[in-house]
Backbone as a chain_set.jsonl record, in Angstrom:
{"seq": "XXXXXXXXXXXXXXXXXXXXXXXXXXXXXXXXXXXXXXXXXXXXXXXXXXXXXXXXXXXXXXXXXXXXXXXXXXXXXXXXXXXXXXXXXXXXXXXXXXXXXXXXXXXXXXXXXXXXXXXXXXXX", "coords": {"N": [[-0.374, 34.637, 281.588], [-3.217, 36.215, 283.464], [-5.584, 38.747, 283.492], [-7.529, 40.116, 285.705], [-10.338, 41.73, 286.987], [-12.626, 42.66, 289.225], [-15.862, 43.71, 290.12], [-19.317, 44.766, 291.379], [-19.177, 45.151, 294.094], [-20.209, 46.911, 297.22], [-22.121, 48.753, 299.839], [-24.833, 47.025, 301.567], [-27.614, 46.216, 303.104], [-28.156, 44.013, 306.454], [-29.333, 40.314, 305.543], [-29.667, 41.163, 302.556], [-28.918, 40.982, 299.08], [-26.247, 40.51, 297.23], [-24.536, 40.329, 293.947], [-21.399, 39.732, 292.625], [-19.025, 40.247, 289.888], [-16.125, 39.011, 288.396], [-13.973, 39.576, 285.481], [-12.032, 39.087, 283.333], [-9.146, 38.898, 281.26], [-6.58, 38.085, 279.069], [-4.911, 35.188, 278.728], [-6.407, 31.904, 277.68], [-9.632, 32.061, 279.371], [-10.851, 29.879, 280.236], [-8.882, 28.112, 280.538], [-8.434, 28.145, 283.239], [-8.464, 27.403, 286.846], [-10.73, 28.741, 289.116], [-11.168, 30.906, 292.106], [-12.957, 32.616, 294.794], [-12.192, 34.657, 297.01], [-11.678, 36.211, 300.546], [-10.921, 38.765, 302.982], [-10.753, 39.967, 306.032], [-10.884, 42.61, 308.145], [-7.443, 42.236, 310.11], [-8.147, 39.366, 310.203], [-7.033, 36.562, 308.131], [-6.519, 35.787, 304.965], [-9.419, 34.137, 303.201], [-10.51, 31.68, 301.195], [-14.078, 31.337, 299.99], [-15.112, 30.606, 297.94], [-14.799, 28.255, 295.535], [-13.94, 26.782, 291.598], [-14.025, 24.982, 289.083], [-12.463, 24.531, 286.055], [-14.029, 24.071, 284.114], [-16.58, 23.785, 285.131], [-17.839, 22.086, 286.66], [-17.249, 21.352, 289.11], [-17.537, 22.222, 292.682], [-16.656, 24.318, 295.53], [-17.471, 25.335, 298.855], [-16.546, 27.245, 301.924], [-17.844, 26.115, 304.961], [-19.123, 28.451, 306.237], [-20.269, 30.046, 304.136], [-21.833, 28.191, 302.853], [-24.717, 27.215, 300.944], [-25.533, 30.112, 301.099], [-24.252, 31.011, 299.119], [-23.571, 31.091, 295.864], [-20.948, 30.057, 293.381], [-20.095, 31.07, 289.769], [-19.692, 30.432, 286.504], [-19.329, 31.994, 283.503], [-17.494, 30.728, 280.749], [-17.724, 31.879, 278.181], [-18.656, 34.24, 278.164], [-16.014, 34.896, 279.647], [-15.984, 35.602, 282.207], [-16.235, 34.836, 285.791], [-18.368, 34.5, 288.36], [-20.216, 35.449, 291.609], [-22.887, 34.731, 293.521], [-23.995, 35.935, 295.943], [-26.208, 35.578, 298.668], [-29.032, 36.672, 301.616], [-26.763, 38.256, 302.851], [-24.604, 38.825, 306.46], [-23.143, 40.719, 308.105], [-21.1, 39.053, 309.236], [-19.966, 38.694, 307.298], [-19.07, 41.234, 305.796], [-15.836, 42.26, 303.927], [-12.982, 42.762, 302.243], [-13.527, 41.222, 298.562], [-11.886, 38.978, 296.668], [-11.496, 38.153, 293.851], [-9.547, 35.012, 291.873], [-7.101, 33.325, 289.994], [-6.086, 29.531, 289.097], [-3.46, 27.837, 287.747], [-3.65, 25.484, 288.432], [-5.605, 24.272, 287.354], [-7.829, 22.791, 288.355], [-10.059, 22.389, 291.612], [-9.584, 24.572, 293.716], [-8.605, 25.373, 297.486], [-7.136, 26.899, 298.933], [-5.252, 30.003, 299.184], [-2.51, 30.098, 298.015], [-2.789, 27.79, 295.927], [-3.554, 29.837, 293.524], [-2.7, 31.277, 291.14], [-2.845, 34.397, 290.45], [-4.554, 37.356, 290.6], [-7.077, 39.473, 291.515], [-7.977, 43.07, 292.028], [-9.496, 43.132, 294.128], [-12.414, 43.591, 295.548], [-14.72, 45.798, 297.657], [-16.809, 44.409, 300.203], [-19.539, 45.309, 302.074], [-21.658, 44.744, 304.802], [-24.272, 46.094, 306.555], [-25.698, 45.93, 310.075]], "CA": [[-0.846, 35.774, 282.347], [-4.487, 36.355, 283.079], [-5.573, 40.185, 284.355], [-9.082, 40.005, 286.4], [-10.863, 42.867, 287.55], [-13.389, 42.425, 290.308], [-16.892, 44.297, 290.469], [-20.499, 44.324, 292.383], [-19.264, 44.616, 295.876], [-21.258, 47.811, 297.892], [-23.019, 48.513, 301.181], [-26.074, 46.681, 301.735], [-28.147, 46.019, 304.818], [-28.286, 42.501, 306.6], [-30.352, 40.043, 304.313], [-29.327, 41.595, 300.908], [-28.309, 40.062, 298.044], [-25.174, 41.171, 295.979], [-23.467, 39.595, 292.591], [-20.015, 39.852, 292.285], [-18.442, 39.333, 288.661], [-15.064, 38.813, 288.104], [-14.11, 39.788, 284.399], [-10.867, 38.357, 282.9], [-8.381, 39.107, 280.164], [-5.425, 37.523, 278.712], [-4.736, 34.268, 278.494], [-7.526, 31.605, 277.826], [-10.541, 31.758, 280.569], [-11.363, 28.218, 280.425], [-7.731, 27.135, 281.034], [-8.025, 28.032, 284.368], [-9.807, 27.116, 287.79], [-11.292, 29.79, 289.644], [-11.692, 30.701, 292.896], [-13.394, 33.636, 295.563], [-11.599, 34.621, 298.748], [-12.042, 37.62, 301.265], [-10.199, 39.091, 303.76], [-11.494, 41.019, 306.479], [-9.606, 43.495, 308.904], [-7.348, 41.484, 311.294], [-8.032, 37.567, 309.474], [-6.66, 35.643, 307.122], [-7.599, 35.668, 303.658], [-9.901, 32.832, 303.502], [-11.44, 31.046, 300.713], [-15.338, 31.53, 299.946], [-15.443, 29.733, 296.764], [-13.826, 27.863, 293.861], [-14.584, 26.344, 290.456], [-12.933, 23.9, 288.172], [-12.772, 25.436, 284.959], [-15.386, 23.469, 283.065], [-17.799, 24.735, 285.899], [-19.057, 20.804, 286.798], [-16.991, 21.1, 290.4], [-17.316, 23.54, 293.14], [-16.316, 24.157, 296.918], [-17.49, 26.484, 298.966], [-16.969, 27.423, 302.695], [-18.851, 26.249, 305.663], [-19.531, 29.814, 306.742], [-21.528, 30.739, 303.22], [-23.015, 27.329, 301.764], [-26.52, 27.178, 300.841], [-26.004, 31.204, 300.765], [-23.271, 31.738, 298.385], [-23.346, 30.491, 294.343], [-19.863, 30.587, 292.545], [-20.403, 30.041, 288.746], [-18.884, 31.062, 285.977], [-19.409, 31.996, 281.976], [-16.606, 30.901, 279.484], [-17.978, 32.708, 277.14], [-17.865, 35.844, 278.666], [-14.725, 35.242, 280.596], [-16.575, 35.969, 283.682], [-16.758, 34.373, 287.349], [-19.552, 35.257, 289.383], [-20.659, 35.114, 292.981], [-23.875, 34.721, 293.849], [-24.415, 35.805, 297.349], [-27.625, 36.219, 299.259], [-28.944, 36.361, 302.813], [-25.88, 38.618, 303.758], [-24.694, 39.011, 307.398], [-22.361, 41.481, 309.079], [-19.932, 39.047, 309.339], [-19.808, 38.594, 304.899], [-18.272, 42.248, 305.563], [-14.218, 41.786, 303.766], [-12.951, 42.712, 300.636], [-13.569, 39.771, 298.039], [-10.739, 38.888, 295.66], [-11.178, 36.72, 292.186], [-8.336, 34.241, 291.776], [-7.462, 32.167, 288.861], [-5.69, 28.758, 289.453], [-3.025, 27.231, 286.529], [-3.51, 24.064, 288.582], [-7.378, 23.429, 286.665], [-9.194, 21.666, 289.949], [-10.67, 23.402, 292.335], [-7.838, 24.59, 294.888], [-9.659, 25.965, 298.501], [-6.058, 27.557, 299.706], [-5.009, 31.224, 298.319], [-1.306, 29.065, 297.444], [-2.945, 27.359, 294.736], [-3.549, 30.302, 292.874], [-1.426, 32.509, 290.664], [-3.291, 35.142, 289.385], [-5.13, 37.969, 292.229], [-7.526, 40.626, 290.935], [-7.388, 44.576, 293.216], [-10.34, 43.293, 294.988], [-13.681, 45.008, 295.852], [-15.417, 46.367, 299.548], [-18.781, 44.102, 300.304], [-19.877, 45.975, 303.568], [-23.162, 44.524, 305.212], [-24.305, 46.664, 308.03], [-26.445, 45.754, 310.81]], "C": [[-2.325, 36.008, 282.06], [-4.649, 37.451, 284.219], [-7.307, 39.652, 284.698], [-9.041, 41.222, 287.6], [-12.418, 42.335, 288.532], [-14.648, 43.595, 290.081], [-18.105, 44.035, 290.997], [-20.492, 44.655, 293.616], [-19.933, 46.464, 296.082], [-21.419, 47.64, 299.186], [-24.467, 48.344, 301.313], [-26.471, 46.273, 303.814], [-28.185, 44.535, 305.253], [-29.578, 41.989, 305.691], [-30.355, 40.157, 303.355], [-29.178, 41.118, 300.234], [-27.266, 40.99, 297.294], [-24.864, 40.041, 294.95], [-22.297, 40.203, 292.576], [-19.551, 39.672, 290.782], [-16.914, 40.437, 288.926], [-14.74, 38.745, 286.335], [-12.122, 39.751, 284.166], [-10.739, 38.463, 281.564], [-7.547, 38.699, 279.878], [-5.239, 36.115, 278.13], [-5.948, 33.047, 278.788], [-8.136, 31.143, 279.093], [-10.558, 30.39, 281.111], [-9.937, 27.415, 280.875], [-7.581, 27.31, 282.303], [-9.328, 27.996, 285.652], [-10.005, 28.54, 288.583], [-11.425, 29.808, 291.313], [-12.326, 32.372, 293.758], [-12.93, 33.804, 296.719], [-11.896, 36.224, 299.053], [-11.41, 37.748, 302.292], [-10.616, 40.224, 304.197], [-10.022, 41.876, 307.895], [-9.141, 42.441, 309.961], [-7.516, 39.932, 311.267], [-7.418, 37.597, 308.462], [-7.584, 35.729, 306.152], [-7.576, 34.038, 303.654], [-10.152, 32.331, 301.907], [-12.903, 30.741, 300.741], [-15.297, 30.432, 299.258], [-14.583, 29.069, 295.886], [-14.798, 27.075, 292.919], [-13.815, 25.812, 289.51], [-12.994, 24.966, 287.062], [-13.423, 25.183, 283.846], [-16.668, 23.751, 284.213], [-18.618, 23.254, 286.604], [-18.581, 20.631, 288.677], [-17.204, 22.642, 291.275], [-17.016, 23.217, 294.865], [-16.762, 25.28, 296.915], [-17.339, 26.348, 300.787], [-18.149, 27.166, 303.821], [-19.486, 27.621, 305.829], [-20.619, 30.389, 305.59], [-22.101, 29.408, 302.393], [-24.284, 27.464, 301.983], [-26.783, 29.023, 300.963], [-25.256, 31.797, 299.48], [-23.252, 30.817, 296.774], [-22.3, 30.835, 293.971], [-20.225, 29.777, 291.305], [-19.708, 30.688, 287.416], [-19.293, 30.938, 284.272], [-18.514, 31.969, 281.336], [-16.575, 31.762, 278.668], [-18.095, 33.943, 276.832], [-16.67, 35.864, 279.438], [-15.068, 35.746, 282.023], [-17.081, 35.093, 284.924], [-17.718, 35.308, 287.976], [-19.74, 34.384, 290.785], [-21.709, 36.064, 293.342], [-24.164, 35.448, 295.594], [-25.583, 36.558, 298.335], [-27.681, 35.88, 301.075], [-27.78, 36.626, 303.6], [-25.782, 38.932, 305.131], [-23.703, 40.154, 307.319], [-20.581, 40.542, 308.622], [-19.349, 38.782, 308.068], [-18.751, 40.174, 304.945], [-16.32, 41.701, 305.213], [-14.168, 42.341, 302.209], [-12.464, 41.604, 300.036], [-12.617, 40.099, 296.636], [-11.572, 37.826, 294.768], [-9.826, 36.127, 292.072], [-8.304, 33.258, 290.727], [-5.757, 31.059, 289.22], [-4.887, 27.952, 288.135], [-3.373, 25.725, 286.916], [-4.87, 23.232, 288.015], [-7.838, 22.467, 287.286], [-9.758, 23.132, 290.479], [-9.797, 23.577, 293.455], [-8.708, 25.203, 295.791], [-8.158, 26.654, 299.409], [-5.756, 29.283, 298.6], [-3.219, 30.347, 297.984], [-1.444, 28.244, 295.988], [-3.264, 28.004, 293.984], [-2.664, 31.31, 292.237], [-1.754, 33.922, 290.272], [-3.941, 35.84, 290.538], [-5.918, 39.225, 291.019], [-7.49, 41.765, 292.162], [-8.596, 44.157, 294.18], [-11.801, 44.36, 295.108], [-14.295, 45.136, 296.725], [-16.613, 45.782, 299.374], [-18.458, 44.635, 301.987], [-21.261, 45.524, 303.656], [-23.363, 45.362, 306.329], [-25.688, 45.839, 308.687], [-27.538, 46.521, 311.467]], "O": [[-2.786, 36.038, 280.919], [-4.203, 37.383, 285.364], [-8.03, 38.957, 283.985], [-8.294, 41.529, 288.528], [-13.112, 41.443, 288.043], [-14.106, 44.659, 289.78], [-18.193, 42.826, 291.21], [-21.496, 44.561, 294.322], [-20.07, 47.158, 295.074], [-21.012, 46.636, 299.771], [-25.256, 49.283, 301.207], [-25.962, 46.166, 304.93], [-28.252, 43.747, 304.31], [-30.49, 42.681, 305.24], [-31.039, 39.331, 302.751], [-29.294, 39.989, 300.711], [-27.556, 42.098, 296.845], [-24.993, 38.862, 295.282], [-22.323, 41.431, 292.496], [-19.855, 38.526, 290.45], [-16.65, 41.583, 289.291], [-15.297, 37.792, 285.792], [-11.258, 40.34, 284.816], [-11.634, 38.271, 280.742], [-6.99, 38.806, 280.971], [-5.465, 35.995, 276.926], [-6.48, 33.057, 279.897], [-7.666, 30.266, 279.818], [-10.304, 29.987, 282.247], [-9.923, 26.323, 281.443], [-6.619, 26.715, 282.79], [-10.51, 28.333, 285.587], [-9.113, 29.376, 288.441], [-11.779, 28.756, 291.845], [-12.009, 33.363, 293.1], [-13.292, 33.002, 297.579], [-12.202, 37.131, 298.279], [-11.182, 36.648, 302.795], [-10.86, 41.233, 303.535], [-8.858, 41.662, 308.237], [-9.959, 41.812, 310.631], [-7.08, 39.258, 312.2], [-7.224, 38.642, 307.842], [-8.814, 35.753, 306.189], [-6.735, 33.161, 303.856], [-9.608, 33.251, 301.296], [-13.178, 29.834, 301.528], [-15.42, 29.331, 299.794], [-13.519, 29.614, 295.595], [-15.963, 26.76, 293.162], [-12.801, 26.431, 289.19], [-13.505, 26.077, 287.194], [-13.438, 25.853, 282.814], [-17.786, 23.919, 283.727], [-19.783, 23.306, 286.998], [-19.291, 19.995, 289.456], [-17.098, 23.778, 290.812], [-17.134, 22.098, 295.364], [-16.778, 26.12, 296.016], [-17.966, 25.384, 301.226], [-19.214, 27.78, 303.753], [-20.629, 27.687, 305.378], [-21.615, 31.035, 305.916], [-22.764, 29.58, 301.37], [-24.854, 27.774, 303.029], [-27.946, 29.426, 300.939], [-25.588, 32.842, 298.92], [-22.764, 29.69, 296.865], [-22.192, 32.06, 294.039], [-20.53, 28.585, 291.274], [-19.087, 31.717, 287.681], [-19.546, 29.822, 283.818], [-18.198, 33.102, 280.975], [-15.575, 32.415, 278.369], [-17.836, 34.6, 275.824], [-16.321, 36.95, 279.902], [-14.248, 36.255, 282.787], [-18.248, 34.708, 284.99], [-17.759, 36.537, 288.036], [-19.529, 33.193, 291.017], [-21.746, 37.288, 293.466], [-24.93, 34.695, 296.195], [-25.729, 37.749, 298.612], [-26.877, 35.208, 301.721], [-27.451, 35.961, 304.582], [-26.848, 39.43, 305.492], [-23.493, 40.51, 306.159], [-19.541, 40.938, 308.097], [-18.128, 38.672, 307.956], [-17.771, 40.239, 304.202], [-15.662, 41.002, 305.984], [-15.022, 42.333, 301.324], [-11.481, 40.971, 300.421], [-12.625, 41.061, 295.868], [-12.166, 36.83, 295.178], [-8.902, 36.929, 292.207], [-9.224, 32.467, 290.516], [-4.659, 31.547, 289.488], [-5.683, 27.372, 287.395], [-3.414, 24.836, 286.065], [-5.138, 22.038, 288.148], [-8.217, 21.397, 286.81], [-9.853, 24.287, 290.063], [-9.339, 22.606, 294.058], [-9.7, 25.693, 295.252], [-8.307, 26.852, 300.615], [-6.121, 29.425, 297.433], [-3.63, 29.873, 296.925], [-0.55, 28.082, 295.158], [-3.563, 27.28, 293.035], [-1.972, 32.09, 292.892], [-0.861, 34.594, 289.755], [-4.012, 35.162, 291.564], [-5.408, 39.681, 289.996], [-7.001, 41.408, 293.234], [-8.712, 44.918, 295.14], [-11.999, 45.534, 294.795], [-14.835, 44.031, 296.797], [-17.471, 46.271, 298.64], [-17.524, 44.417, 302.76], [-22.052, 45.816, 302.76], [-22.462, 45.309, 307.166], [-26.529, 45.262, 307.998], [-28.247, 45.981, 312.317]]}, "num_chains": 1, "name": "protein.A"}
């Protein structure tokens, strides 16, 4: 069992930059892969990001590469997401997910673990 709490998310204006961290308790950090998903009113929770759990692999979403960093500190037990150059459509609340399967999984199925989530709102 690993508990993860979600913080960072806010209302910013298009263009913005937010950080996300994901902050994790229980059972060891490093044993597990990571990933970032969001779910907006009316879609499917998607997959943003993931992260092996030695930090050397990553996936991320057509919709946010080259705007979105997922990366993560062992040592604090903390995932982060980078994300800059927000739009409108980035609006969803973004979940942390931790994965027993230690790859990088890009489905919400491969993970076991869900943190309460937190509101990124971009307005236009």
């Amino acid at each position: 069992q690993v508990q993860l709490v979600e913080s960072g998310g806010g209302l910013v204006q298009t263009g913005a930059s937010l950080k996300l961290s994901c902050a994790a308790s229980g059972r060891t950090f490093s044993s597990y892969a990571m990933g970032w998903f969001r779910q907006a009113p009316g879609q499917e929770r998607e997959c943003v990001a993931a992260i092996n759990r030695i930090g050397t692999n990553t996936y991320y979403a057509d919709s946010v590469k080259a705007r979105f960093t997922i990366s993560r500190d062992n040592a604090k037990n903390t995932l982060y997401l980078q994300m800059n150059s927000l739009k409108p459509e980035d609006t969803a609340v973004y979940y942390c997910a931790a994965s027993r399967t230690l790859g990088v999984q890009a489905t919400s199925g491969g993970y076991d673990y869900w943190g309460q989530g937190t509101q990124v709102t971009v307005s236009s």
